[in-house]
N, CA, C and O atoms as a DFTB+ gen file, in Angstrom:
324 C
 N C O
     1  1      98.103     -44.130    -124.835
     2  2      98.366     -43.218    -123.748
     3  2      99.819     -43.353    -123.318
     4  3     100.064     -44.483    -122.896
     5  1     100.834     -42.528    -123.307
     6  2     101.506     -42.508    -123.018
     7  2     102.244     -42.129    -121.040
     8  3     101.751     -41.200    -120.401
     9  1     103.056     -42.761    -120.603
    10  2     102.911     -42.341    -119.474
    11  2     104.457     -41.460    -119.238
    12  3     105.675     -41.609    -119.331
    13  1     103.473     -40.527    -118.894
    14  2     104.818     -39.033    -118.708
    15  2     105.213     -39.372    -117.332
    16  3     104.584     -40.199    -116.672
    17  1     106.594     -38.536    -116.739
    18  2     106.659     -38.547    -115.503
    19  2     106.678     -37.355    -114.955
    20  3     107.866     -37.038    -115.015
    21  1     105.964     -36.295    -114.341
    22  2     106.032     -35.124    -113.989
    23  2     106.553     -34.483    -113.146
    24  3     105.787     -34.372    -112.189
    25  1     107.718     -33.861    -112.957
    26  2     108.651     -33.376    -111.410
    27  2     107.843     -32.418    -111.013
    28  3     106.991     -31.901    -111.734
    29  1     108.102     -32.076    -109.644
    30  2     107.724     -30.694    -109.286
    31  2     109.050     -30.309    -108.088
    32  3     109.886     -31.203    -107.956
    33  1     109.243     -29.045    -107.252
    34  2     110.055     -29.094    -106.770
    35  2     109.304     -28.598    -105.238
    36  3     109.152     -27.380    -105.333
    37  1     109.001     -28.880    -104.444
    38  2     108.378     -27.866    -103.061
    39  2     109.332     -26.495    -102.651
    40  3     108.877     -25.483    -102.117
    41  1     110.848     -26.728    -103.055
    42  2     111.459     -25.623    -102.660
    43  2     111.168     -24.599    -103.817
    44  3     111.361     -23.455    -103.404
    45  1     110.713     -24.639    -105.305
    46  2     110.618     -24.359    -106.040
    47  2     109.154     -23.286    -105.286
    48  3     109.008     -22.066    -105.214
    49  1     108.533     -24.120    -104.961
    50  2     106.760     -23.213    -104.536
    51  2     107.343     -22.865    -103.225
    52  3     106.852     -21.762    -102.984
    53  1     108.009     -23.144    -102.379
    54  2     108.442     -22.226    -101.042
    55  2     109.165     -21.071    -101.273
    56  3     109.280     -20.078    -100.555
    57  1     109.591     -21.292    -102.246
    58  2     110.495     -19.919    -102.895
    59  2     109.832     -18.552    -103.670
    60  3     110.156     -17.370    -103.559
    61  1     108.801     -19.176    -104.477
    62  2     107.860     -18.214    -105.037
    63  2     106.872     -17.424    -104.115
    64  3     106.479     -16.260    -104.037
    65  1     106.617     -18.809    -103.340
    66  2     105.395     -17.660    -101.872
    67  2     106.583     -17.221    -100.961
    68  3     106.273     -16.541     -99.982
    69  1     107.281     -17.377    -101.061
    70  2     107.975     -16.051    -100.369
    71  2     108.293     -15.030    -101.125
    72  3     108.449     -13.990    -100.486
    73  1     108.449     -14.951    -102.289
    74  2     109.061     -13.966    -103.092
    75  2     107.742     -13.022    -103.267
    76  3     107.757     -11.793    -103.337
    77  1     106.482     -13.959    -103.326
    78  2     105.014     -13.307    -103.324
    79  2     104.611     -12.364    -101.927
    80  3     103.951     -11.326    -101.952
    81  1     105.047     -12.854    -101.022
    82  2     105.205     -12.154     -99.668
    83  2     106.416     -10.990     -99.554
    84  3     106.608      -9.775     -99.605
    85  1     106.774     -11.680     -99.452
    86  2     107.962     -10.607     -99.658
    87  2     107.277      -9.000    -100.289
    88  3     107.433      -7.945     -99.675
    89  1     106.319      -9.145    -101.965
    90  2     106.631      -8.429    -102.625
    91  2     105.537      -7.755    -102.021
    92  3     105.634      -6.562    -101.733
    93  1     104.453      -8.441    -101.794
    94  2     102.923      -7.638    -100.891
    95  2     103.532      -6.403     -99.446
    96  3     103.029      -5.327     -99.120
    97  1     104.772      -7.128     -98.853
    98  2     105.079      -6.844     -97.453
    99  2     105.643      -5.616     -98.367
   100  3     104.616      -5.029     -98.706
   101  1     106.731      -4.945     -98.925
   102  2     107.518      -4.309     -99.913
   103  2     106.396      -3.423    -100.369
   104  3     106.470      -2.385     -99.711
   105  1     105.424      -3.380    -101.178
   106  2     104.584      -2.748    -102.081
   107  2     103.369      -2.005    -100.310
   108  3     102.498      -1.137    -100.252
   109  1     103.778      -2.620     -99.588
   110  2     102.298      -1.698     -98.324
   111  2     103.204      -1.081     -97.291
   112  3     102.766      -0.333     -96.416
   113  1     104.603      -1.438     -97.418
   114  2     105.749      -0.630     -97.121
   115  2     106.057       0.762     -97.894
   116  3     106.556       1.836     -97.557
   117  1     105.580       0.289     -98.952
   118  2     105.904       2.160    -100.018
   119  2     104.972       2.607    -100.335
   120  3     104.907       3.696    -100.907
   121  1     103.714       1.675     -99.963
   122  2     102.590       3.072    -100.048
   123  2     102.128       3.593     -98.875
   124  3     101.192       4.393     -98.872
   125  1     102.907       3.081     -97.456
   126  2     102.422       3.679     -96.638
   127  2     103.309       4.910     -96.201
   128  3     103.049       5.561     -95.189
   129  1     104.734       5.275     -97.313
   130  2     105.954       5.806     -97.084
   131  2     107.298       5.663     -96.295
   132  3     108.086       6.516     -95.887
   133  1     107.294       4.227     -96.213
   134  2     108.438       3.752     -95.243
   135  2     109.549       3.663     -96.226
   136  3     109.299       4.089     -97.354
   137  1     110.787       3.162     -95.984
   138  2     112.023       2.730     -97.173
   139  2     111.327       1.590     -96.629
   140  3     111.098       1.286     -95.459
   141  1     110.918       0.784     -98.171
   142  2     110.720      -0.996     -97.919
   143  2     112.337      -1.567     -97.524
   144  3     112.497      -2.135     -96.443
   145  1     113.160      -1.432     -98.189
   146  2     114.423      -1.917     -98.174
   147  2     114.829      -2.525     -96.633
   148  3     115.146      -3.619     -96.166
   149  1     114.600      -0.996     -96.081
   150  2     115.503      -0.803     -95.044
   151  2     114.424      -1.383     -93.609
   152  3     114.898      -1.885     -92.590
   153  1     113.263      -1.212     -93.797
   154  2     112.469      -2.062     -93.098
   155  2     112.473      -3.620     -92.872
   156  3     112.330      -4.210     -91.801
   157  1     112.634      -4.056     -93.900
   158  2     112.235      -5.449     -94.130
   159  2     113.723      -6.038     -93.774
   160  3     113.776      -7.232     -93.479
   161  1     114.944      -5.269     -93.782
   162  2     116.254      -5.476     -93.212
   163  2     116.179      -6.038     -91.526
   164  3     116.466      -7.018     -90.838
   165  1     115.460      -4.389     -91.407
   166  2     115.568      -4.572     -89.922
   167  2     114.421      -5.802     -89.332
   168  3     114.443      -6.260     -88.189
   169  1     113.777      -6.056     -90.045
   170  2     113.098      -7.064     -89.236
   171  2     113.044      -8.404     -89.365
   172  3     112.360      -9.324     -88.915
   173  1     114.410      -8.192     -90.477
   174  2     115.017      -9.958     -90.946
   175  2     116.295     -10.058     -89.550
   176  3     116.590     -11.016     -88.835
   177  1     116.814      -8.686     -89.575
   178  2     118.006      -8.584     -88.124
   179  2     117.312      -8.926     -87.083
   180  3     117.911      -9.808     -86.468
   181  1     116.038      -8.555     -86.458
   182  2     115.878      -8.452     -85.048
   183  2     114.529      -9.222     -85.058
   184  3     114.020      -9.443     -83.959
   185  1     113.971      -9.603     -86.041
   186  2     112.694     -10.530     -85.664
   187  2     111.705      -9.039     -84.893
   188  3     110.965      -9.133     -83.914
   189  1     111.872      -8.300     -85.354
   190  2     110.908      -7.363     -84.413
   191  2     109.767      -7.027     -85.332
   192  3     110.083      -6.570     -86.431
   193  1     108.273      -7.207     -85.012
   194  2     107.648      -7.125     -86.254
   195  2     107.438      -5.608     -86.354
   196  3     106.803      -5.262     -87.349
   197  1     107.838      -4.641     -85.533
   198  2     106.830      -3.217     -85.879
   199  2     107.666      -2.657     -86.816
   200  3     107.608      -1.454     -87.072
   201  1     108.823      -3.781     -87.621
   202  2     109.501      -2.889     -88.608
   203  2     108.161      -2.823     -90.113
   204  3     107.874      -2.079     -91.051
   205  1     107.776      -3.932     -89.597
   206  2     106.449      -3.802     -90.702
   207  2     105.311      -3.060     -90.378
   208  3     105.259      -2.643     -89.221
   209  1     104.530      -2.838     -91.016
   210  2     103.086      -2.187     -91.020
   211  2     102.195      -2.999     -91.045
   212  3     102.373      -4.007     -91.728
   213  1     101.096      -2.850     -90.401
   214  2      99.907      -3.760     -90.278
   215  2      99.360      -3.406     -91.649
   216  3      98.641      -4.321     -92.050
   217  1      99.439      -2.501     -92.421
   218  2      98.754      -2.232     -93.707
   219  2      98.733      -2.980     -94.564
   220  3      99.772      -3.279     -95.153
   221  1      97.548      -3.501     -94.886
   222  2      97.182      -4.794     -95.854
   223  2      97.619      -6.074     -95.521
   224  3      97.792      -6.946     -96.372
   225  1      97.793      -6.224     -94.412
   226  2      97.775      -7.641     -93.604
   227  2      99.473      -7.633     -93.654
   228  3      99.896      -8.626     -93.062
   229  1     100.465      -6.857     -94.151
   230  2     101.884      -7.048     -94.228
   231  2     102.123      -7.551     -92.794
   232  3     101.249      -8.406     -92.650
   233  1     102.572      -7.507     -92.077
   234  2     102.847      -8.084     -90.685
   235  2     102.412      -9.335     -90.381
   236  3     103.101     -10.002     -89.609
   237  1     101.230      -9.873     -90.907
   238  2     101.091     -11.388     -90.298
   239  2     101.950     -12.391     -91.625
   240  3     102.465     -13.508     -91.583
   241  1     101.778     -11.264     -92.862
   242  2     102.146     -12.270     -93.969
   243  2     103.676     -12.506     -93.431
   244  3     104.017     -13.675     -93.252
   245  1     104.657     -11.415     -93.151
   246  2     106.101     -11.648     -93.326
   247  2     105.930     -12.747     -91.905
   248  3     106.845     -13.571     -91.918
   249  1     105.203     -12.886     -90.996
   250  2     105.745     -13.906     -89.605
   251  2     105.402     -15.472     -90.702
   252  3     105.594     -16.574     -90.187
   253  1     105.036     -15.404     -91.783
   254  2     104.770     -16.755     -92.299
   255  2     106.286     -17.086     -92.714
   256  3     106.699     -18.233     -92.542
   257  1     106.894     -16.365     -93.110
   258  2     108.408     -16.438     -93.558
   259  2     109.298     -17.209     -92.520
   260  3     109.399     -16.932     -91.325
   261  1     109.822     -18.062     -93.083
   262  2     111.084     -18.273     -92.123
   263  2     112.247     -17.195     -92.336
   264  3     112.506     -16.834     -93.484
   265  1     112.771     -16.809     -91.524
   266  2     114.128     -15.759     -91.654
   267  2     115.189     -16.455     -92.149
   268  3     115.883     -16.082     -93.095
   269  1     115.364     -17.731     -91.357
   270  2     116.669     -18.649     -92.000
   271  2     117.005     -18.972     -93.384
   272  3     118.051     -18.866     -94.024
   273  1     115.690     -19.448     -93.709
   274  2     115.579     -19.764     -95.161
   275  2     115.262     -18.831     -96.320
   276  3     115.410     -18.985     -97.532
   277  1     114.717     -17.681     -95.505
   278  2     114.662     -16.355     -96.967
   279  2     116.272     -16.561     -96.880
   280  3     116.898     -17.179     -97.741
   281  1     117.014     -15.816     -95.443
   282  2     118.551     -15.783     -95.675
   283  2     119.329     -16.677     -96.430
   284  3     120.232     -16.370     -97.208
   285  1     118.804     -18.133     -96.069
   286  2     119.762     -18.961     -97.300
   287  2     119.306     -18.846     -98.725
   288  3     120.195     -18.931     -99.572
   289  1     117.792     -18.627     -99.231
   290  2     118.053     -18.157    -100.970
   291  2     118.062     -17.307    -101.231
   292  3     118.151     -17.096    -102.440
   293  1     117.982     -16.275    -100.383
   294  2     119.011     -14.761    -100.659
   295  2     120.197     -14.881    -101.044
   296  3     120.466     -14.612    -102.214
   297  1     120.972     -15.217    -100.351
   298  2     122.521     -15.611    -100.725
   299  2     122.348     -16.656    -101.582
   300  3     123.350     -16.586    -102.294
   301  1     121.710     -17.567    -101.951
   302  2     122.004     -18.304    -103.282
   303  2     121.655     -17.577    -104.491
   304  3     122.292     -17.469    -105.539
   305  1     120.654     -17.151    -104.194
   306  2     120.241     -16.278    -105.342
   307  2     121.432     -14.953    -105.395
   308  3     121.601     -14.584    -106.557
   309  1     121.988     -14.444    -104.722
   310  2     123.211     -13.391    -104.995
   311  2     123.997     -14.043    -105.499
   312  3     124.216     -13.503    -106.583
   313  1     124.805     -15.207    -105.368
   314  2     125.703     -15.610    -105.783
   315  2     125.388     -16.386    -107.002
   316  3     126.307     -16.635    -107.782
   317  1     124.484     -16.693    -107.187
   318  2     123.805     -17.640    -108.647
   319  2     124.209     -19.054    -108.278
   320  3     124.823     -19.812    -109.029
   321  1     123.806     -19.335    -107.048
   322  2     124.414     -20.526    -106.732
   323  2     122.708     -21.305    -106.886
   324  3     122.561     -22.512    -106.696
């Protein structure tokens, strides 16, 4: 038996369930006919949730988000940092 050592990363899985949120909040944003874009802007600016839609639970999922930290791997991820 050999003994492996296995990494994992938590920012690695904090990053994906947001990107998973993100994409649910985005996808009940355009089928309910909003601009997802420009929604999910405004309610990263002002913390105001009625930029979201209650449709398909979008609104409680995005308050799971931190704003700070989507904002910091947003910008890492733009810059390829």
């Amino acid at each position: 038996m050999q003994d492996k050592t296995i990494t994992f990363s938590l920012e690695d899985d904090r990053e994906n369930d947001m990107k998973k949120i993100l994409t649910l909040v985005y996808d009940a944003l355009k089928e309910k006919g909003y601009n997802p874009t420009n929604q999910i802007v405004g309610y990263i600016l002002s913390e105001d949730p009625t930029y979201i839609t209650t449709y398909n639970n979008a609104r409680n999922l995005i308050r799971k988000i931190d704003r700070d930290e989507l904002l910091q791997i947003m910008v890492k991820n733009y810059l390829g940092d």
